[in-house]
matplotlib code that plots the C-alpha trace (Angstrom):
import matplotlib.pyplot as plt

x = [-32.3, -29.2, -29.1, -26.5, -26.0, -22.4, -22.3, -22.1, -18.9, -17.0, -18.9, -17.6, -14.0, -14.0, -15.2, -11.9, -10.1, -10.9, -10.3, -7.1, -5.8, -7.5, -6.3, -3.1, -3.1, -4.3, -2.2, -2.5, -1.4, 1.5, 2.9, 6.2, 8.4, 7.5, 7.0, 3.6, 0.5, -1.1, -3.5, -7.1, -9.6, -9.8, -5.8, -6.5, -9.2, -6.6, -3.9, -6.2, -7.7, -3.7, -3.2, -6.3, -8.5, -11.4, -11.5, -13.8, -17.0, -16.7, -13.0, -14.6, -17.5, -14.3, -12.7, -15.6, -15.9, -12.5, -12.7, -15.8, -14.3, -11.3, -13.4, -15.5, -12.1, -10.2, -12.7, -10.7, -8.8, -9.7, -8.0, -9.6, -13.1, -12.4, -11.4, -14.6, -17.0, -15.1, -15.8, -19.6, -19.4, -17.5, -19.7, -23.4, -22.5, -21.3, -24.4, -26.7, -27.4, -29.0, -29.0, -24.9, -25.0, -26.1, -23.6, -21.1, -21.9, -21.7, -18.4, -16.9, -18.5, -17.3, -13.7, -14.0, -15.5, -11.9, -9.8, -11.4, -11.0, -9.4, -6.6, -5.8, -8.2, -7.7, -9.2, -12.5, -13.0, -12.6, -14.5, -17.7, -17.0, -17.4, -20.2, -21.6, -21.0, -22.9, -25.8, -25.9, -25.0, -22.0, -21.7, -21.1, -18.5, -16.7, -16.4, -15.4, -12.5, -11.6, -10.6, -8.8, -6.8, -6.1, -4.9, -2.5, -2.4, -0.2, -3.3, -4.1, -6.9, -8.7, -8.9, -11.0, -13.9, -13.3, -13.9, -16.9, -18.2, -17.5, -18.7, -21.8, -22.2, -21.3, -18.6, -16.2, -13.3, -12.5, -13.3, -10.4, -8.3, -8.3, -8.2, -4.5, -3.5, -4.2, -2.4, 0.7, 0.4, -0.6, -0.9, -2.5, -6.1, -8.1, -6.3, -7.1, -10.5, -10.9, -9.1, -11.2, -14.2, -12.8, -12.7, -15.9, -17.3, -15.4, -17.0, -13.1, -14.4, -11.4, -9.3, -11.5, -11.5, -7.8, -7.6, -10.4, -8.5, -4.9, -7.2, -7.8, -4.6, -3.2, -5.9, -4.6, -7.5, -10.5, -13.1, -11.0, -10.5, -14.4, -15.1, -12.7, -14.0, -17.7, -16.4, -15.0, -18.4, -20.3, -18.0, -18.7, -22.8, -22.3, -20.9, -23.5, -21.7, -23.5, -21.6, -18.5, -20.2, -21.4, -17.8, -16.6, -19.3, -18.8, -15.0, -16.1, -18.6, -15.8, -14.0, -16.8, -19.9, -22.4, -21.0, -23.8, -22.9, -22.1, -24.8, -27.0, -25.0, -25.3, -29.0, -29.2, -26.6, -29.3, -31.9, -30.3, -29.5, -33.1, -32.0, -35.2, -36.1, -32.5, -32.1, -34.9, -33.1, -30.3, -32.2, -33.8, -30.3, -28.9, -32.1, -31.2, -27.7, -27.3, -31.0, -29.8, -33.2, -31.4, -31.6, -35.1, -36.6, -34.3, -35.7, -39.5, -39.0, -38.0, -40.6, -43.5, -41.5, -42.5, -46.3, -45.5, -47.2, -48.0, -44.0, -43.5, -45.3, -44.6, -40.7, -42.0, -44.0, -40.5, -38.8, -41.3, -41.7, -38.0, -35.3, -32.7, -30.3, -28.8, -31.7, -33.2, -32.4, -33.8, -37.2, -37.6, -37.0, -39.8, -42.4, -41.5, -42.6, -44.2, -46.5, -46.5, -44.4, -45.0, -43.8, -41.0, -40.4, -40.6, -38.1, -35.9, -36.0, -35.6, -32.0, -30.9, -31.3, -28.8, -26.7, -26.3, -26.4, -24.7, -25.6, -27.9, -30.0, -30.1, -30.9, -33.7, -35.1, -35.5, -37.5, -39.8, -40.5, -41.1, -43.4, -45.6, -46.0, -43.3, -41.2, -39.7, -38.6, -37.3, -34.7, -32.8, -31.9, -31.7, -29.0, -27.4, -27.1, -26.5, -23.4, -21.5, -19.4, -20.6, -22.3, -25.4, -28.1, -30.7, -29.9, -30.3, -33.4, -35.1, -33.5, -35.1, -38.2, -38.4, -37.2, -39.8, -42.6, -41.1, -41.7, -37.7, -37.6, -34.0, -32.9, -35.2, -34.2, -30.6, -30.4, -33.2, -31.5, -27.6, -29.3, -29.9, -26.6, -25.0, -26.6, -29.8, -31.1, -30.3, -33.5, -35.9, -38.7, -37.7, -35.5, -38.8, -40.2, -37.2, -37.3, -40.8, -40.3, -38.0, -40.3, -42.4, -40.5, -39.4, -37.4, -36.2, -38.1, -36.7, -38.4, -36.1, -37.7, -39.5, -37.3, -33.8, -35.2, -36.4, -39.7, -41.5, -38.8, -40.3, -39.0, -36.1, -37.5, -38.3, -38.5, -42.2, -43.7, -46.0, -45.0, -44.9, -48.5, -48.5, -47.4, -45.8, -42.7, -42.3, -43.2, -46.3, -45.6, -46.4, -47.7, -51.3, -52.9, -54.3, -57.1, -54.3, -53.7, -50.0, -48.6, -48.9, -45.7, -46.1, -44.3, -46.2, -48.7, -51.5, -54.7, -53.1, -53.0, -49.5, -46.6, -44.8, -42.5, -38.5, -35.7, -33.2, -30.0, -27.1]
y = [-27.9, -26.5, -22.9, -21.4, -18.1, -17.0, -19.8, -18.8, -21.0, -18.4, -15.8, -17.4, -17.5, -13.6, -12.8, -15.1, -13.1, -9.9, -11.8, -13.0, -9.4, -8.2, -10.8, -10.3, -7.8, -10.1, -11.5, -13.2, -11.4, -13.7, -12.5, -14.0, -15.8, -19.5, -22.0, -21.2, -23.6, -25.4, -22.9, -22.3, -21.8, -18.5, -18.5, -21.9, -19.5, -16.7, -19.1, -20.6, -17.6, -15.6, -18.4, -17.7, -20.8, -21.5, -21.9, -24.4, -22.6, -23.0, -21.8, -18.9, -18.0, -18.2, -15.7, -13.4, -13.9, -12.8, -9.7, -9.2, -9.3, -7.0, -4.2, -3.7, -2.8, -1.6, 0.1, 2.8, -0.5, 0.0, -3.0, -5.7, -3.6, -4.5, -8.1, -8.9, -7.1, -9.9, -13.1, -12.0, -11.7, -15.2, -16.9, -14.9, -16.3, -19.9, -20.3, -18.6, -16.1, -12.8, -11.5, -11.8, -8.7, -5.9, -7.1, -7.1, -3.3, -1.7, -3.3, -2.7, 1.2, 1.7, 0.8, 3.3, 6.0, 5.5, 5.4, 6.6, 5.5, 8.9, 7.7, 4.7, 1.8, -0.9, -3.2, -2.3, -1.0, -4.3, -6.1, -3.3, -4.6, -8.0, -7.5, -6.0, -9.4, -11.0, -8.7, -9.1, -5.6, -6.2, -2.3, -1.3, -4.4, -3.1, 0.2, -1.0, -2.9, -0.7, 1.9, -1.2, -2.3, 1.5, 2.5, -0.8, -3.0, -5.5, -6.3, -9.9, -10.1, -7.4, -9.4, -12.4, -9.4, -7.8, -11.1, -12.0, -8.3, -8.5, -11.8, -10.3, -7.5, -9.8, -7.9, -11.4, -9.8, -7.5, -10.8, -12.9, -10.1, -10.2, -14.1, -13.3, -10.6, -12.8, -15.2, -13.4, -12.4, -15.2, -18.9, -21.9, -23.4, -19.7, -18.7, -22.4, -22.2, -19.1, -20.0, -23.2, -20.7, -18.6, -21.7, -23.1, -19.5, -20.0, -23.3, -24.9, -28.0, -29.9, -27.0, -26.4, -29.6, -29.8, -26.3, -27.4, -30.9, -28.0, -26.5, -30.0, -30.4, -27.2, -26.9, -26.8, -27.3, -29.8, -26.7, -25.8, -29.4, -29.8, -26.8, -28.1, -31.5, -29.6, -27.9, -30.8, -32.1, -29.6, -29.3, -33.5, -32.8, -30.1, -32.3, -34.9, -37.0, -37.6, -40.8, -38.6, -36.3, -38.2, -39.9, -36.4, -35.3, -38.4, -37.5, -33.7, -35.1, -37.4, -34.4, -32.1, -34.2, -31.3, -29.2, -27.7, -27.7, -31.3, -32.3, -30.4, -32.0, -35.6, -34.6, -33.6, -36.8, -39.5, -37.6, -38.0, -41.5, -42.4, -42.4, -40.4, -41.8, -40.8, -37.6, -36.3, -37.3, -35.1, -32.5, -32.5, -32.3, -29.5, -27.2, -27.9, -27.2, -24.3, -23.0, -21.0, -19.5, -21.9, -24.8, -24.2, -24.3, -27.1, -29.3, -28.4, -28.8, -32.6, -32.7, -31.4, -33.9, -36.6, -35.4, -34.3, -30.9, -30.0, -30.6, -28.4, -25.5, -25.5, -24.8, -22.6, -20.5, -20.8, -19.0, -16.4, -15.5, -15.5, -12.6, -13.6, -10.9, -11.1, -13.7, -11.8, -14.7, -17.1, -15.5, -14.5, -18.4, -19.0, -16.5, -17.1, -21.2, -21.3, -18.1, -14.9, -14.8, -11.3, -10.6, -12.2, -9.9, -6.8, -8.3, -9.3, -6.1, -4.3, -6.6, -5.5, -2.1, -2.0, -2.7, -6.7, -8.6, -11.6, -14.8, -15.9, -13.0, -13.0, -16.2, -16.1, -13.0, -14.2, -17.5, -15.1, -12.8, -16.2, -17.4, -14.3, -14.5, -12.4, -15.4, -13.2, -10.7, -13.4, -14.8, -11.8, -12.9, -16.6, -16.2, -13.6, -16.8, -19.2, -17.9, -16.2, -19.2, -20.8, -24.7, -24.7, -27.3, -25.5, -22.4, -24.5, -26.0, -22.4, -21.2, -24.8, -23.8, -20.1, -21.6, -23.9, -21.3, -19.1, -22.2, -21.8, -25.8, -26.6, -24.2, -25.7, -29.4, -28.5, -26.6, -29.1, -31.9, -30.3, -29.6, -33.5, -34.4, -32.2, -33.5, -36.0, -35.6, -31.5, -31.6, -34.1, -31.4, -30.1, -32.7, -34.5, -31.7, -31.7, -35.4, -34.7, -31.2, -32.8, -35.5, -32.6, -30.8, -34.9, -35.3, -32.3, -32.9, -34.9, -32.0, -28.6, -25.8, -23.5, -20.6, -22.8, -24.8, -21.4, -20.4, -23.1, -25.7, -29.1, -32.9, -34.9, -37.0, -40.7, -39.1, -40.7, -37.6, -34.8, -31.4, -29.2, -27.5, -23.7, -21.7, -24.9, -23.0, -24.1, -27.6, -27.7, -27.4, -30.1, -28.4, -27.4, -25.1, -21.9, -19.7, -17.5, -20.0, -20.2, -23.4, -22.9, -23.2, -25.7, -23.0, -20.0, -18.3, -17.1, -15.1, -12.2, -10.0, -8.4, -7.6, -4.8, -4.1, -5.3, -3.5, -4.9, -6.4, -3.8]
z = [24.6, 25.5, 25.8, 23.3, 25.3, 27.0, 29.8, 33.4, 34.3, 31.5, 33.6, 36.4, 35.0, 34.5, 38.1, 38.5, 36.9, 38.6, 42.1, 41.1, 40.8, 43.9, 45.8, 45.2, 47.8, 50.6, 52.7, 55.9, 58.9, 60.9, 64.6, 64.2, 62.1, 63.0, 60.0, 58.8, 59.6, 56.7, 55.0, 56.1, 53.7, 52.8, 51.8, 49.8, 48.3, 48.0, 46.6, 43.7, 43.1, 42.3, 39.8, 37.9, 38.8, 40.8, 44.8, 46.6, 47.3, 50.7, 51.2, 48.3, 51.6, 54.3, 52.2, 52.3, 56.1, 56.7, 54.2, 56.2, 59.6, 58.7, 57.3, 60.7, 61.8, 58.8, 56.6, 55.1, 53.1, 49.3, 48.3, 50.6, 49.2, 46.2, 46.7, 48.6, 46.0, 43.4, 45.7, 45.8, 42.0, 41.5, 44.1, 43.0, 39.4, 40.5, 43.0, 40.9, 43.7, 42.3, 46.4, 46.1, 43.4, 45.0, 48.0, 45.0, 43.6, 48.1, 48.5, 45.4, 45.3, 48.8, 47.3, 44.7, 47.5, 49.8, 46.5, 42.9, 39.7, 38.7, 41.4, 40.0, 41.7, 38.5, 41.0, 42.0, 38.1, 37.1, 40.1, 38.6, 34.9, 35.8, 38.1, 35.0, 33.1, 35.6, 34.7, 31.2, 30.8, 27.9, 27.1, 31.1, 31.5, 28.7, 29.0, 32.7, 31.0, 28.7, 31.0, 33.2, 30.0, 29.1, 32.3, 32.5, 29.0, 30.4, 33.4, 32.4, 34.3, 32.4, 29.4, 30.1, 31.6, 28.4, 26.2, 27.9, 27.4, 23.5, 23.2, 24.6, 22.3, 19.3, 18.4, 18.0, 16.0, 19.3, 21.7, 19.3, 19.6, 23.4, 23.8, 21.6, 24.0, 26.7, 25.2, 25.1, 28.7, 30.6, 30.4, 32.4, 32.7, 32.3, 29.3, 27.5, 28.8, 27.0, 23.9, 23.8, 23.4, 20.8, 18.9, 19.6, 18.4, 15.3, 14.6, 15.1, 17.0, 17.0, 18.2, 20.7, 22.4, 22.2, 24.2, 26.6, 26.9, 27.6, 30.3, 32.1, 32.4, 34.0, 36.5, 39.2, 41.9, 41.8, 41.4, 38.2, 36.7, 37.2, 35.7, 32.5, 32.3, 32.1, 29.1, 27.5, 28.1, 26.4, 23.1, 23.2, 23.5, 20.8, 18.7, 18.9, 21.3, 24.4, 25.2, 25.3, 26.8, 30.2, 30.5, 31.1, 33.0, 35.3, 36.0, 37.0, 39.0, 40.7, 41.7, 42.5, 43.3, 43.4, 40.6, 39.3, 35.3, 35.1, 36.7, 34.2, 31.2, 32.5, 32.3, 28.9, 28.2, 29.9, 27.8, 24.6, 25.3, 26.6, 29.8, 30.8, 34.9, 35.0, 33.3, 35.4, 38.8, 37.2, 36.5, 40.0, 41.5, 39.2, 40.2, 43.3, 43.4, 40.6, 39.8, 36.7, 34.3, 31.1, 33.4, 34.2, 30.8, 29.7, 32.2, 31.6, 28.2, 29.3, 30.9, 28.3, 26.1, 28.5, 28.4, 32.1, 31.8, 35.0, 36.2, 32.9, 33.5, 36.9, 36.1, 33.2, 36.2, 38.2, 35.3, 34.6, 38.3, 39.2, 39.0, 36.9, 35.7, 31.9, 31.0, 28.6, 25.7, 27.9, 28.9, 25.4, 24.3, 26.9, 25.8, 22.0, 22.4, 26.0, 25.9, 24.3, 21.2, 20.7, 24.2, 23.7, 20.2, 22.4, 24.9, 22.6, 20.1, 23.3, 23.3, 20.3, 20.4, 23.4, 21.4, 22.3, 18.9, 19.8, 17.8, 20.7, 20.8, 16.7, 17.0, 19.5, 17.9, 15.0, 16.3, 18.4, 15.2, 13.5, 16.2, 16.0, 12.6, 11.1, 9.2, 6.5, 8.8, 11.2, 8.6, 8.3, 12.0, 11.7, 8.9, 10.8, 14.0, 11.4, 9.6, 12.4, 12.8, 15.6, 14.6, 16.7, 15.7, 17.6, 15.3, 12.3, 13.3, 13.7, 10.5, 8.8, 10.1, 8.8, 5.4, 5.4, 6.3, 3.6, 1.4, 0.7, 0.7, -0.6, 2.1, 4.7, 3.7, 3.8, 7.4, 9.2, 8.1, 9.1, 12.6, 12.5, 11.0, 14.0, 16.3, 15.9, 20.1, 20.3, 22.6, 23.8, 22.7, 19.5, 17.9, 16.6, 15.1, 13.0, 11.9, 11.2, 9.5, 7.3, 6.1, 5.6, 3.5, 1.3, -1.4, -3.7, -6.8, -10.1, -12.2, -12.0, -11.0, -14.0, -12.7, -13.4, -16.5, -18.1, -19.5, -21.4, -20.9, -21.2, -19.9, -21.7, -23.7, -22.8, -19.0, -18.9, -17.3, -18.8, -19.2, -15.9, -15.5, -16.2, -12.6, -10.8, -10.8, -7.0, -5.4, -3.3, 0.5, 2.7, 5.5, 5.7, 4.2, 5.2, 4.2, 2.5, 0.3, 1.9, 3.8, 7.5, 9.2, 12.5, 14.8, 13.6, 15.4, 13.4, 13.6, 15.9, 12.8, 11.5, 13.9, 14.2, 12.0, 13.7, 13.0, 11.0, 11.7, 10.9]

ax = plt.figure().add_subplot(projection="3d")
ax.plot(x, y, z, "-o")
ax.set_aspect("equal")
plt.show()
């Protein structure tokens, strides 16, 4: 299962941003006027960084080391503050690093202590919005960005930190309007990355390969055309296209051999193709390279899918254990199917009520209510996921699944089988629950419905079948039977008594 929530290379792209504009102000000290040597690493980190994309990890660390070494002797320097509070961002968030964020927050605090933001430091008030990003904390990050964008509208880099905070919060009108601003102010590989998104978002599939495709070929380093080709390869595996998907994998992989997204997507690729010996071997090396909390429970759910339980629970443990900020969707995924579903509605409520209602958390919120036993109150959330725009089949499978507990079977029938039809290996653990949930559900009956025929409506003649027996107004369920006299969903958990009572999506 792929995890639908804001992806950390987009994270990674903001943090980008935000070092693009600090950078700006960094330059090289030279003693005389002799042609320059060829650039180190941290002004190849410098360079790519000005022009929006990505710098090597390594030359990312020089750059770091140098801002380092200058602010032992220059520390009243706001600017080079600010620009080394960005790198730890960018590289916490690429290396999946929590220890890099509070490094982040002294450097970039310290910038705002020599210069404040009432005087004008647009820098370090962006570096703290997209450290905020990296935190899952969309309300900080925008309010961050706002003030950036306020202050100066014309600031590019402000607008990819304020469209991963709106994405965050849901709110996807104000995260399109940004992507057109940005638009308008900038171009190359960021700004197709990020309209790639806003298409993707939109459920615009073909647009949003064709952007992503724009954004492979204006990066201009191999860190950015990696990250690209990862993003190609994701739309692909969206779309039910792992074949696709591994080609453009592969090439990232060519470029970067350790990137850490592409090795997770060649993962999920070999699993969808049966490819599990190697799959695993993917997943071993991603968890390696980029641990990230969405990677964990992707892999142990291979892994439970292969009956290898112990390997499972011992990433599921991993997860649980582990301090991961902005992974409340993620841990509430794991409690809601892992452990305890009414955990993860408290989590995830708690979510909501700051104000984050994106369609992941909706979506995950409404599978947790679900899975502690609340499936009517759980669909106001699943069709609140579902019809955003966004085409998720794991969102369509949940949905399914409440519909089919609701004993709403044309529904059910209709959104198990489009989570299928989009894409028939969305996860080596729950993709046969859905072949077999829609067995479950069959065929929708020849006989309409008492409700659409009308009271006391009886068969055309010649049909060969007897009348409709008094009260079989709706087909029997499948599923079995409780002591309620209602169809037991498979993915509810029963017997805990009634859960408290959600509040409900505005």
């Amino acid at each position: 299962m792929k995890t639908e929530n804001v992806s950390r290379a987009v994270l990674a792209g903001g943090a980008v941003a935000v070092l693009a504009a600090a950078a700006l102000l960094y330059v090289p000290e030279q003693a005389d006027r002799t042609p320059p040597p060829a650039p180190g690493p941290a002004e190849r980190a410098a360079k790519a960084v000005n022009a929006g994309g990505q710098a090597a990890l390594p030359d990312l660390g020089a750059l770091i080391g140098d801002r380092e070494k200058w602010l032992r002797a220059h520390p009243g320097d706001e600017a080079s503050w600010a620009t080394l509070g960005a790198a730890y961002t960018e590289r916490g968030v690429r290396r999946a690093d929590p220890a890099d964020l509070p490094r982040a927050e002294a450097a970039l605090k310290r910038s705002l202590a020599v210069r404040p933001a009432g005087r004008g430091n647009l820098d370090a008030q962006l570096g703290m919005a997209a450290l905020a990003n990296a935190r899952g904390d969309w309300k900080t990050a925008r309010e961050w960005a706002e003030r950036v964008r306020k202050a100066d509208p014309k600031r590019w880099p402000a607008y990819p930190v304020l469209i991963d905070a709106y994405n965050g919060l849901g709110d996807y009108k104000a995260a399109g309007k940004a992507t057109e601003t940005l638009t308008g102010l900038h171009s190359g590989a960021a700004v197709s990355a990020r309209s790639a998104q806003l298409y993707r978002n939109r459920g615009w599939r073909e647009d949003a390969s064709a952007a992503a495709a724009d954004a492979v070929a204006l990066a201009a380093t191999d860190p950015d055309k990696a990250a690209a080709l990862a993003r190609l390869g994701d739309l692909a595996w969206e779309r039910g296209e792992p074949a696709e998907a591994l080609a453009q994998y592969g090439a990232a992989l060519g470029l970067v051999p350790e990137h850490g997204p592409s090795l997770a997507g060649r993962a999920r690729a070999h699993a969808a193709l049966g490819r599990t010996s190697e799959a695993v071997r993917d997943w071993r090396a991603a968890l390696e390279r980029l641990p990230l909390p969405e990677y964990l429970l992707e892999a142990g759910e291979l892994y439970e899918a292969l009956d290898r339980d112990e390997e499972a629970q011992a990433l599921y443990e991993r997860l649980r254990t582990g301090s991961w900020p902005g992974a409340e969707v993620v841990l509430g995924r794991l409690d809601a199917d892992h452990g305890d579903p009414a955990a993860a509605v408290r989590r995830l409520r708690a979510e909501w009520a700051r104000g984050h209602r994106s369609v992941q958390v909706a979506d995950a919120l409404g599978w947790a209510l679900f899975r502690s036993g609340a499936p009517k109150e759980a669909l106001e959330f699943a069709k609140r996921a579902t019809d955003e725009g966004l085409r998720s089949a794991l969102f369509a499978y949940h949905r399914g699944e409440i519909e089919r507990a609701l004993e709403d079977h044309g529904p059910a029938r209709r959104h198990l089988a489009e989570a299928l039809r989009t894409h028939p290996s969305f996860s080596p653990l729950f993709a046969p629950r859905a072949r077999a949930a829609v067995k479950a559900v069959g065929e929708p009956a020849d006989v309409l419905p008492g409700d659409v025929r009308g009271e006391g409506a009886s068969e055309p003649e010649g049909s060969g079948k007897p009348p409709a027996p008094e009260g079989s107004g709706k087909p029997e369920s499948s599923g079995t039977v409780s002591g309620s006299g209602k169809p037991e969903s498979s993915g509810t958990v029963s017997g805990s008594g009634k859960p408290e009572e959600p509040g409900k999506p505005e």
